[in-house]
N, C-alpha and C positions, 0 to 999 in steps of 0.2 A: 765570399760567404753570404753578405748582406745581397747581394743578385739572385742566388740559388735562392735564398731565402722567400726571396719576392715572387720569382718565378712560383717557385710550388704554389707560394697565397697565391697568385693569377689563375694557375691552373685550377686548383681546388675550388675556387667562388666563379670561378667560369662552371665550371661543371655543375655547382650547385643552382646558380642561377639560371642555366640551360634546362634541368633539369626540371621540369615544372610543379611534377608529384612530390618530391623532395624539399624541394624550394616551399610549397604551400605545405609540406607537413610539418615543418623545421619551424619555419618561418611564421607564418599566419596565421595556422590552425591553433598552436595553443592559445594566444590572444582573444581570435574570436572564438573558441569554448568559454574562456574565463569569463567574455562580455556577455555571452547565451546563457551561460549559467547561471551569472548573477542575475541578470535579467529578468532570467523565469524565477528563479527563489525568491526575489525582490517581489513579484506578482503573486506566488504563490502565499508567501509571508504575509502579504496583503489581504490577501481572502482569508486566510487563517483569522485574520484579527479583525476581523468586521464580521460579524454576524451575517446569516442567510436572512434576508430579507422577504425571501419566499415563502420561507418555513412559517406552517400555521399552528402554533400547540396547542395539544390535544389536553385539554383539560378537563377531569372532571372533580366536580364538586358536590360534596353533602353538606344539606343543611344552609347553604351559603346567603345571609343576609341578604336583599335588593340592593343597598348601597353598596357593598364591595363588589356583588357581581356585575353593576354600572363600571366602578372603576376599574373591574380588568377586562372589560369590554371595549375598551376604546381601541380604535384599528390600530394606532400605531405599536399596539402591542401584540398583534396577530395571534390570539389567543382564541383558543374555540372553547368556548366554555360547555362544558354538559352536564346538566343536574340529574344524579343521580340518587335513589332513594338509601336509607339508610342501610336496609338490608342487603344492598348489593356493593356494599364500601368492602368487604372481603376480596368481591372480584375483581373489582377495581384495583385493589393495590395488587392483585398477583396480575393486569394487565400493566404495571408499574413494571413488576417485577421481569417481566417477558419482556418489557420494550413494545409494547404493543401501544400504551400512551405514554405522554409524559411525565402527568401528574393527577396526585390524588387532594384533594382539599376536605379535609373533614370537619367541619363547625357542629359545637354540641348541639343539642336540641331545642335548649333553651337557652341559646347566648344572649339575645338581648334582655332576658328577664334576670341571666344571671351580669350582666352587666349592670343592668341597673339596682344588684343587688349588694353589688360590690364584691363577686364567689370568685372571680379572676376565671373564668373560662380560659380551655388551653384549643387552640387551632393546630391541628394537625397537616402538614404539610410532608406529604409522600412523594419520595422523588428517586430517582434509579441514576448511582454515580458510574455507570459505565453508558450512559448516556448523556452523551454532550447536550442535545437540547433540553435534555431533562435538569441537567444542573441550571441551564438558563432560565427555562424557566421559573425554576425555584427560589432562584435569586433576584427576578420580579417581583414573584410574588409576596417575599418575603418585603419585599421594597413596598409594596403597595401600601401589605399590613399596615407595615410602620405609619406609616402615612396615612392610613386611616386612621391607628392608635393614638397619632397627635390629632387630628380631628374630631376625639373624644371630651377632648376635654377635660382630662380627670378619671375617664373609666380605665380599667384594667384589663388585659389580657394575655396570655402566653401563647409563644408560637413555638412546637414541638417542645415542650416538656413532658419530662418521665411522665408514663401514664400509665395503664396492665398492661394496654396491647405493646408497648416499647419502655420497659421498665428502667432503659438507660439514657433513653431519651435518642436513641437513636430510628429515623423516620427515616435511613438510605435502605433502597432494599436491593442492592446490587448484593450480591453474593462473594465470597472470596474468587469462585469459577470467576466470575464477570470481569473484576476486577484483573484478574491475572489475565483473562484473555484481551481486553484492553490494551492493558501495557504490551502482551507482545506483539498487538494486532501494530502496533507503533513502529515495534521494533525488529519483529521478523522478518517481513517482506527485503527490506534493502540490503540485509546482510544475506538473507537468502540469495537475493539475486545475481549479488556482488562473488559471492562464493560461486556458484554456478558458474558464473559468466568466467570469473580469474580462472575455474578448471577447463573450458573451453578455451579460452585465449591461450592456454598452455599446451595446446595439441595442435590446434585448427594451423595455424598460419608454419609450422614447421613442418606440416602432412605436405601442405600444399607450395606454398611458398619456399621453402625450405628445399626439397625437390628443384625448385626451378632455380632459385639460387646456384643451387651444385650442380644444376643441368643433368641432373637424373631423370626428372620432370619428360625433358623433349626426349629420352631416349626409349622411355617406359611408354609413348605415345605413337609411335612409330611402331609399334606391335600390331598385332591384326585384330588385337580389342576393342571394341567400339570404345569410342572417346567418352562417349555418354553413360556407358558400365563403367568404365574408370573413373569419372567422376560420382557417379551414385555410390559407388564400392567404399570409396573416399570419405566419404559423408557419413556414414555406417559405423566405416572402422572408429573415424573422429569420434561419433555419437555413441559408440558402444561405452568406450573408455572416458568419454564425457560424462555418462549417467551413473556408472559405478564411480565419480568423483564426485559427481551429487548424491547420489547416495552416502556417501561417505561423510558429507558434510552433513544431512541430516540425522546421523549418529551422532557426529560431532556435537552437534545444538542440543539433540535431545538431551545429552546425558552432561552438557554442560551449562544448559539452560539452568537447571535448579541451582547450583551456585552460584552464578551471575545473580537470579533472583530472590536468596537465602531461604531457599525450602529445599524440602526433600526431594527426591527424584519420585517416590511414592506417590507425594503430594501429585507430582506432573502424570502419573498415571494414572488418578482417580479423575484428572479433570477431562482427560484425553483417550478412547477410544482408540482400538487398532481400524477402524473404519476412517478416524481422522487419520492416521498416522497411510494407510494407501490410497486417500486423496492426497496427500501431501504430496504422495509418492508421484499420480499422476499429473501435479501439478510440476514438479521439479522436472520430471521425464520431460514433458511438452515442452516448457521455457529451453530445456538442455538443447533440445533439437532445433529450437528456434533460434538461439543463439548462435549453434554449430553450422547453420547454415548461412549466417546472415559472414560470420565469420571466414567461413569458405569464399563465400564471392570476396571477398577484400583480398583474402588471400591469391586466390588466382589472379587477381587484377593488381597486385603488386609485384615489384620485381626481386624482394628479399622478405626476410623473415623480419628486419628490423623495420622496413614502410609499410608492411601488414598490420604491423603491431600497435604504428603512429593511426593508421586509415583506423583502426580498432578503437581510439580513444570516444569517438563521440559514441561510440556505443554502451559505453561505459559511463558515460556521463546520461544517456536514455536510462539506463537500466537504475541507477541511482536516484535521479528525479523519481521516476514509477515505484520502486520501494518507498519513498513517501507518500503515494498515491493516498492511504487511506488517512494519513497526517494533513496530508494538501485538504482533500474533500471533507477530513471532520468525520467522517462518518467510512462505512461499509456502502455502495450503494446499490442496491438490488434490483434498479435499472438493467435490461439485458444487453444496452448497446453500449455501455463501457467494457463490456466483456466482449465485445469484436474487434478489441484492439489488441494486437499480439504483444508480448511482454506485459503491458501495464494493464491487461486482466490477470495474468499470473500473481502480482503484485497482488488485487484487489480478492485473490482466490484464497491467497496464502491468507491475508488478512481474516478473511470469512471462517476461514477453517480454524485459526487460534481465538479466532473471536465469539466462536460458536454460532456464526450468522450463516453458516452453508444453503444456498439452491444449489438444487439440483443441477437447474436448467443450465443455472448460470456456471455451473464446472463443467456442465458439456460444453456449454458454448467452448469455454477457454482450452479445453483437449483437445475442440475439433479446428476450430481457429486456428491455434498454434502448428496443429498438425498439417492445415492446406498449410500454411503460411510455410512450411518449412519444404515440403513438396513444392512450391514455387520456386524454392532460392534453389533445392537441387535440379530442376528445369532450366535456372537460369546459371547455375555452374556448369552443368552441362553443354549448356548452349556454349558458352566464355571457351570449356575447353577443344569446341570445334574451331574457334579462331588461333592461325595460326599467330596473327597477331599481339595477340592475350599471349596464348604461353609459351612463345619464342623471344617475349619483351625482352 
């Protein structure tokens, strides 16, 4: 018994160690994911927590003393200050309001006569909380105040207290929209992708892989079809019943997004537009097709449904990092060359679109991107299934 026993272990770790694509999927590959992952999260976590160094904020100020506008003029604070006249403090804070600057600074008219009067002047400090540099900034400036107010000496002044124009004392002019599109600009992309990607992984590698497993595969090849329509055909079917599972997830979300968030489902259609809801649509289309092809070539290139599925793991781990994409960068970025990158413009689309940051330009990019990108991998399954090599493995 204790022989047989050994025998099988010899033959079984013979095979596996012969084996080389088995061997490194079994074996290697979850370790170095685990090290790549951490790796990048550890970098990405990094940049999250340091400040952009680049970034110049856009400041503008009414009324603003010589002394304070020296102290937030120093470079280390990369602040562009802009004096603007009283009258145009309206437009200013609806450029707060848009994201279009960071901040608004309003000093009364006669601060320093009402300081020296002892009247407690109040400093209005206008800032937009679905703007990450806008909160930074604010909490500069609000730093400097102070820091001037102990440099007074004795004088008094308030920073955002009740006044007519904010009767609660509230100076955030983000919106509830803003706000909400924020949070899911956070949290949409990666469960989007994740959802996509798990209905693809559920077709792609049993169309194809699955086939050559059971050696249905070489029989269906041997017909008088071109190998090259077989493979396109393949991709099709995969991606038909791929996009009606994204589809399906984005009912999913939609109609379960408002409880996850504790609002109404109403609420989610006064913020949201059927013009957002068919970019969504051609955003999940494009990723589906890009996923379904990148999955096809693994599949062809493995010899079962279960080493298709291991080869599949770092794609899953891309597609997870890029749902962070707009968490990692902080921001939306309306740069057009992160949108030449297949999947992690999808990521940065879906983003735009719950965050109400939509270009144009920039969702074509990511349609037409994804779309070569996926016409290349069925070029290159194609190719795979002219070697006899590939699918008689």
């Amino acid at each position: 018994m204790k022989n047989n026993i050994m025998t099988i272990f010899k033959k079984e770790a013979s095979r596996i160690i012969h084996d080389q694509k088995l061997f490194f999927s079994a074996v290697i590959m979850p370790g170095l994911l685990i090290f790549v992952m951490y790796m990048l999260m550890g970098n990405f976590m990094g940049n999250m927590m340091a400040s952009d160094e680049d970034h110049v904020y856009q400041v503008h100020a009414v009324n603003m003393p010589t002394s304070v506008s020296m102290m937030l003029s120093i470079p280390e604070l990369n602040m562009e200050i802009t004096d603007v006249p009283a009258t145009d403090a309206e437009e200013a804070r609806q450029q707060v309001a848009d994201r279009d600057i960071d901040l608004l600074i309003v000093f009364p008219s006669d601060f320093d006569a009402a300081l020296a009067a002892d009247n407690v002047p109040n400093i209005e400090v206008w800032s937009n909380a679905a703007r990450i540099s806008s909160m930074e900034a604010r909490n500069m400036v609000t730093a400097i105040l102070d820091m001037y107010h102990q440099e007074l000496a004795g004088a008094v002044f308030t920073i955002n207290a009740p006044s007519a124009d904010a009767p609660y004392g509230h100076y955030d002019l983000a919106t509830d929209a803003d706000i909400f599109g924020m949070v899911l600009g956070f949290m949409i992309p990666m469960m989007f992708l994740i959802f996509i990607y798990t209905g693809c992984l559920a077709i792609a590698p049993e169309t194809i892989s699955g086939q050559k497993e059971r050696g249905t595969l070489g029989a269906l090849l041997v017909t008088p079809a071109k190998r090259s329509h077989m493979a396109i055909g393949k991709i099709l079917a995969i991606s038909v019943f791929a996009m009606l599972g994204a589809v399906g997830s984005m009912i999913g979300m939609a109609f379960g997004m408002p409880s996850l968030m504790g609002i109404e489902l109403g609420a989610l259609l006064e913020f949201y537009s059927l013009m957002d809801a068919a970019l969504l649509l051609l955003v999940a289309v494009s990723t589906t097709l890009v996923f379904v092809g990148l999955l096809s070539i693994l599949s062809a290139y493995a010899k079962s449904v279960k080493e298709a599925t291991a080869y599949a793991t770092p794609i899953m781990l891309i597609a997870t990092l890029c749902g962070l994409a707009s968490t990692i960068l902080g921001r939306v970025p309306a740069e057009s060359v992160f949108y030449l990158i297949p999947i992690f413009n999808s990521a940065l689309s879906i983003s735009s679109i719950v965050g109400f940051e939509v270009n144009a330009l920039n969702m074509a990019l990511t349609a037409g991107v994804n779309l070569v990108a996926t016409m290349i991998c069925a070029l290159v399954v194609a190719k795979m299934f002219s070697s006899e090599k590939i699918v008689f493995s």
